[in-house]
MIFIKE-237460 format. One record per residue (C-alpha): residue in one letter; x, y, z. Coordinates in Angstrom, 3 decimals. Layout:
% MIFIKE-237460
A | X | Y | Z
...
This chain:
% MIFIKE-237460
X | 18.434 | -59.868 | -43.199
X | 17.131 | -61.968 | -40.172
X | 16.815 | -59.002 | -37.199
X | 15.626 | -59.686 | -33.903
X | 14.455 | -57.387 | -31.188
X | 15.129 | -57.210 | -27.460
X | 12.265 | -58.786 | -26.242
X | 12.406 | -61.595 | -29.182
X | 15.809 | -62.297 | -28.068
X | 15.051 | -62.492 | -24.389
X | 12.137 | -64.838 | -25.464
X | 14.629 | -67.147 | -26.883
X | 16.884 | -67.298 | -24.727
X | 14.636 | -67.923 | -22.223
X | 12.830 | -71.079 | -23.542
X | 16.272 | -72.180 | -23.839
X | 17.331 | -71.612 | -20.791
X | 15.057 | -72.480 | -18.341
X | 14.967 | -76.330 | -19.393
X | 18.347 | -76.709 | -19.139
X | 18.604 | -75.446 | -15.761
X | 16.262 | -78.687 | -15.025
X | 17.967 | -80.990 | -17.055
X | 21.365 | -79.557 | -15.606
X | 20.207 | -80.221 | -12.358
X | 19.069 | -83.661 | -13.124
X | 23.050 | -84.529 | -14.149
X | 24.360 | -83.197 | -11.309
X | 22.277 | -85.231 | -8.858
X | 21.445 | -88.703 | -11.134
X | 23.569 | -91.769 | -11.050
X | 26.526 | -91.948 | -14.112
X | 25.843 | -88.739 | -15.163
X | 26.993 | -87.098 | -11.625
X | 30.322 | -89.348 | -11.469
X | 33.145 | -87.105 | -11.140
X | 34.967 | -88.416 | -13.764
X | 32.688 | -86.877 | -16.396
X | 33.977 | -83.462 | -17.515
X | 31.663 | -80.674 | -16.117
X | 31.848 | -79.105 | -19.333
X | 30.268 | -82.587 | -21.460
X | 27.351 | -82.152 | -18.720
X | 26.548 | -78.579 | -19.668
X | 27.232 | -79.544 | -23.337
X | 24.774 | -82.359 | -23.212
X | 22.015 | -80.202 | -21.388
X | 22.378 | -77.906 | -23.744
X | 21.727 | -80.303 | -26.616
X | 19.266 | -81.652 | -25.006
X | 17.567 | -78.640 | -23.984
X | 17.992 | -77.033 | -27.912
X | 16.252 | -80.230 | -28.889
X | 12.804 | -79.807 | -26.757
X | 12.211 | -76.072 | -26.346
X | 10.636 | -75.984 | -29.910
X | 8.527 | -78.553 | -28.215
X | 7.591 | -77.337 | -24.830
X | 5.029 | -73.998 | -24.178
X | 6.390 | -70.714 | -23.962
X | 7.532 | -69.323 | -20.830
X | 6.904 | -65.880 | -19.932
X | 8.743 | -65.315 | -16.694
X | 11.187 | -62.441 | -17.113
X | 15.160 | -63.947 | -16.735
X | 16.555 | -61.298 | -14.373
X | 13.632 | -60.932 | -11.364
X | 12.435 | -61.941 | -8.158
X | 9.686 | -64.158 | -10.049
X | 12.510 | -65.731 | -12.584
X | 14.467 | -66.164 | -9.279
X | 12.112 | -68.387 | -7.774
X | 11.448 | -70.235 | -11.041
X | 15.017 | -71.195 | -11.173
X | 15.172 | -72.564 | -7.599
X | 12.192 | -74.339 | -8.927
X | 13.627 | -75.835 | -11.654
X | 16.965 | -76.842 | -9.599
X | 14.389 | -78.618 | -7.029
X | 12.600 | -80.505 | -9.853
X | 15.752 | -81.920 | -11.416
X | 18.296 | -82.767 | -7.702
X | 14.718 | -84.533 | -6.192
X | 14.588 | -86.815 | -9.767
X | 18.090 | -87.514 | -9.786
X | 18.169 | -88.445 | -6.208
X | 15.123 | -90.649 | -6.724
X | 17.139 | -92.613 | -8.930
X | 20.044 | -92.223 | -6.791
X | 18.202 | -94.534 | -4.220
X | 18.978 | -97.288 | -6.123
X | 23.148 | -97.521 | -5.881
X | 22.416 | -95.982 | -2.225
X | 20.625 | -99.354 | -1.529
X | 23.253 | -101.619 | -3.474
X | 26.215 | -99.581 | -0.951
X | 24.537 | -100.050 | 1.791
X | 24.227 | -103.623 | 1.314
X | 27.632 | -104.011 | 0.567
X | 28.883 | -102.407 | 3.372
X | 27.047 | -104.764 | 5.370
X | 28.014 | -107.855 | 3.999
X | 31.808 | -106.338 | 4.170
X | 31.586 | -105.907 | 7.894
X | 29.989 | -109.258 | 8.858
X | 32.639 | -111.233 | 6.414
X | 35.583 | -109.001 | 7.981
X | 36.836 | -107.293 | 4.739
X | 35.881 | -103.454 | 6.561
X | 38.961 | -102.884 | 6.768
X | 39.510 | -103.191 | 2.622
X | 38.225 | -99.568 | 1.667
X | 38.688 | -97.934 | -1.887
X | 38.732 | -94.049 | -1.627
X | 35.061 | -93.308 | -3.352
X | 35.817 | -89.719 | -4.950
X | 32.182 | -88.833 | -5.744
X | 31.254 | -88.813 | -2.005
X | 35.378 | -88.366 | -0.583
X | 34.783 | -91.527 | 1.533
X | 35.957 | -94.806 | 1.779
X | 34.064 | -97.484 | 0.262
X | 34.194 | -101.557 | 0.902
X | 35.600 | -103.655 | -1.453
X | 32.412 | -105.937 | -1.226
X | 30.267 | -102.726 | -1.819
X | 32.969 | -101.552 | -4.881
X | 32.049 | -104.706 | -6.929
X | 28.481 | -104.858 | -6.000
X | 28.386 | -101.211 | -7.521
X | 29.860 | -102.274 | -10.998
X | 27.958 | -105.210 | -11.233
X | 24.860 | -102.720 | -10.462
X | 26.327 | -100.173 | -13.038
X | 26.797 | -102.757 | -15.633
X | 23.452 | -104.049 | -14.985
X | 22.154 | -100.465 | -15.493
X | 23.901 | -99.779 | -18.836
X | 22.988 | -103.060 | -20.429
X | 19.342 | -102.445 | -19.657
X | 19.215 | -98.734 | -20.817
X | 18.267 | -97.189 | -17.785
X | 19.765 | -94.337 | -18.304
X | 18.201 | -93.737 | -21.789
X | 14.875 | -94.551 | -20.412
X | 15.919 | -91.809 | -17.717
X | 16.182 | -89.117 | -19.957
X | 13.308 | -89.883 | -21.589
X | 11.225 | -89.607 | -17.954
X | 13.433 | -86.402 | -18.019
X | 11.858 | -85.270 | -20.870
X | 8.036 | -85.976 | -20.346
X | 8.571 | -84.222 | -16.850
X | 8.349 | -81.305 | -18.683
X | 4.753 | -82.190 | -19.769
X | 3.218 | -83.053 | -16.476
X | 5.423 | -80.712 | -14.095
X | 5.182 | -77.717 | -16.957
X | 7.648 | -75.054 | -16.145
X | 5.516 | -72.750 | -15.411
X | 2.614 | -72.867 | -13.012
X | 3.399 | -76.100 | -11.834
X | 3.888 | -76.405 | -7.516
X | 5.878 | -79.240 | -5.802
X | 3.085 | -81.180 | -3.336
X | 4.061 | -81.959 | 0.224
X | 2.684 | -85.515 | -0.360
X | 5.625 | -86.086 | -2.872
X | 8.024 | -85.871 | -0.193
X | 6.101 | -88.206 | 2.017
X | 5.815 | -90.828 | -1.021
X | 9.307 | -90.535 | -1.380
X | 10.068 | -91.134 | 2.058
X | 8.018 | -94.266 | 1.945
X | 9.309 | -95.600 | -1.384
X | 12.904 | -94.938 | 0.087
X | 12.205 | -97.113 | 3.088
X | 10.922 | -99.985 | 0.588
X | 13.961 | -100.168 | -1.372
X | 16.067 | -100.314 | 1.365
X | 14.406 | -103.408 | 2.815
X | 14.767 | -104.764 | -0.470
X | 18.474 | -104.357 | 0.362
X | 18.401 | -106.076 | 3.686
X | 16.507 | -108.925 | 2.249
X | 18.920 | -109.304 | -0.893
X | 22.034 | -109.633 | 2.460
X | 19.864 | -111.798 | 4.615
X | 21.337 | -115.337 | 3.002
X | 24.202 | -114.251 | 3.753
X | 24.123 | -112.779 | 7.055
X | 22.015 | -115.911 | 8.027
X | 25.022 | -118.074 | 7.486
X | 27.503 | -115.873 | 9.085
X | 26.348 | -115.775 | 11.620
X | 25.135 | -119.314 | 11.959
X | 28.856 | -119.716 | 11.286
X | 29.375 | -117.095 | 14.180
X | 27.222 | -119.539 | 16.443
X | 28.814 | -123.106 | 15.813
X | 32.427 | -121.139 | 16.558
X | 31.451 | -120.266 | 19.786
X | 30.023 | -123.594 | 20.296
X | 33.267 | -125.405 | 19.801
X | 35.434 | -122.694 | 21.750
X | 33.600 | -124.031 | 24.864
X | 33.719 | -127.478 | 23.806
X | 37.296 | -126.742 | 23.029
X | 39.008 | -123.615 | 24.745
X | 42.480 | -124.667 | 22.750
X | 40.674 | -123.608 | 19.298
X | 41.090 | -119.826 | 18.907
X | 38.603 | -118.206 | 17.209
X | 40.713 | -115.604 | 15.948
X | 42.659 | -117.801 | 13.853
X | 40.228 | -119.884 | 12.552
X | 37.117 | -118.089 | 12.323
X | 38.304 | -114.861 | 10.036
X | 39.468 | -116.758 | 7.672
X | 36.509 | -119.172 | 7.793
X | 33.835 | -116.047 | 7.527
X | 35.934 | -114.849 | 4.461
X | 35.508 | -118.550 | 2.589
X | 32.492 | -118.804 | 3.845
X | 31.036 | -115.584 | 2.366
X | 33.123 | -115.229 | -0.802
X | 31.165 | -118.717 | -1.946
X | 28.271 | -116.842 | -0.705
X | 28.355 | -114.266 | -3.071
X | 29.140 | -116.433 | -5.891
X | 26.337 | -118.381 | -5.305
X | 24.269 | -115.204 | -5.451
X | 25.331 | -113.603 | -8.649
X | 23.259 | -115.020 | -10.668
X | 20.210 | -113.858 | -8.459
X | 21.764 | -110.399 | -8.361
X | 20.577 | -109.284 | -12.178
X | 17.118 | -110.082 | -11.558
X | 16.837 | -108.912 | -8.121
X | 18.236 | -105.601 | -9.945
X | 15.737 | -105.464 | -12.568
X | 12.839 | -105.767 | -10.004
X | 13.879 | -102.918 | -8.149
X | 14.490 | -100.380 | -11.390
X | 11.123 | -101.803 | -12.450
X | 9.622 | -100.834 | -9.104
X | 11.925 | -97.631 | -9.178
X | 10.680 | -96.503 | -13.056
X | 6.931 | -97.203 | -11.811
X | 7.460 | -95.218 | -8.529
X | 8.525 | -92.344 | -10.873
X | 5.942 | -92.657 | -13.613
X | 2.740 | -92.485 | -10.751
X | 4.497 | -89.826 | -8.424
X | 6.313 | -87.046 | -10.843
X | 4.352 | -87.921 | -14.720
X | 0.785 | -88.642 | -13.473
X | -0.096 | -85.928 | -11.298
């Protein structure tokens, strides 16, 4: 009969446990895996698997479960996931924000879809950039490749007796300020010719006070910057795959090779 003791039990539960709490984390904070339409109970399901799949793999942790030390090793855990999943969060942040920007200046603000993963409303520019980002991302495996980084984390940020640097921080800080000027310079064809557009209607509303700007120019800026963006799709999938590429390598030198 297979018998097993307190402390054996504790042990195993453990090494099971503290993983997922990491990989848990990471869900809750990553891109597709934190949309709200996925059950909370597939996410703990999955970590689970997950985490029953590497702890044979991964060294033994000896931190007692219920104690001030196993307290602060689960806080450390939570930290380690929510600041990967965010990382890779950056990435729709930047594809929003340049929606929203290209929404305003072509006068389609005022189209919203309610977003329910953040309760706010979201352009209608910005809604389609964000599928053609998330189709982008599941065509390219990204979020394979993700779990995998998830997974060799756990070799070069052990759980135990590993300590979060303050230079991380700063690194991301700097990465995140990259990426979103990557954003402003995917929008910049556009907002150069709306507002070159902008420019030529005031020009001809003092040439010509009887042409109102109202009238014409809206639905001028909407033409205008629908053709615009059609033009630009087929830039949009590589302009994509630079920034995961630069997002995957920002990950790999900051959180694996430390």
């Amino acid at each position: 009969m297979l018998t097993f003791n307190t402390l054996q039990l504790i042990t195993l539960i453990s090494n099971f446990f503290w993983p997922m709490i990491r990989i848990l984390s990471f869900f809750s904070a990553a891109p597709i895996f934190n949309d709200k339409l996925i059950n909370k109970k597939n996410k703990i399901i999955l970590s689970a698997i997950i985490s029953w799949l590497i702890s044979p793999f991964l060294p033994e942790v000896h931190t007692v479960l219920f104690s001030s030390l196993g307290f602060l090793l689960l806080l450390q855990q939570m930290l380690i996931g929510i600041v990967l999943g965010f990382t890779v969060q950056l990435l729709f942040v930047t594809v929003n924000l340049s929606g929203e920007i290209i929404g305003l200046q072509m006068g389609l603000s005022f189209a919203t879809f309610f977003n329910s993963n953040s309760h706010i409303g979201t352009s209608i520019i910005s809604r389609f950039l964000n599928i053609l980002t998330l189709c982008f991302f599941l065509i390219l495996n990204a979020h394979l490749y993700l779990i995998s980084i998830l997974i060799e984390s756990f070799y070069s940020m052990p759980i135990e007796g590993y300590f979060f640097k303050i230079n991380i921080f700063f690194a991301l800080l700097k990465f995140s300020s990259g990426i979103f000027l990557n954003s402003l310079l995917f929008i910049s064809p556009v907002m150069i010719f709306l507002l070159s557009l902008s420019f030529i209607m005031s020009l001809l509303n003092r040439l010509s006070p009887q042409i109102s700007i109202f009238s014409i120019g809206f639905p001028l800026n909407l033409l205008i910057g629908i053709l615009i963006l059609y033009f630009l799709i087929p830039v949009t999938f590589p302009f994509f795959e630079k920034m995961l590429n630069d997002l995957i390598f920002f990950i790999k030198n900051t959180f694996l090779y430390i």
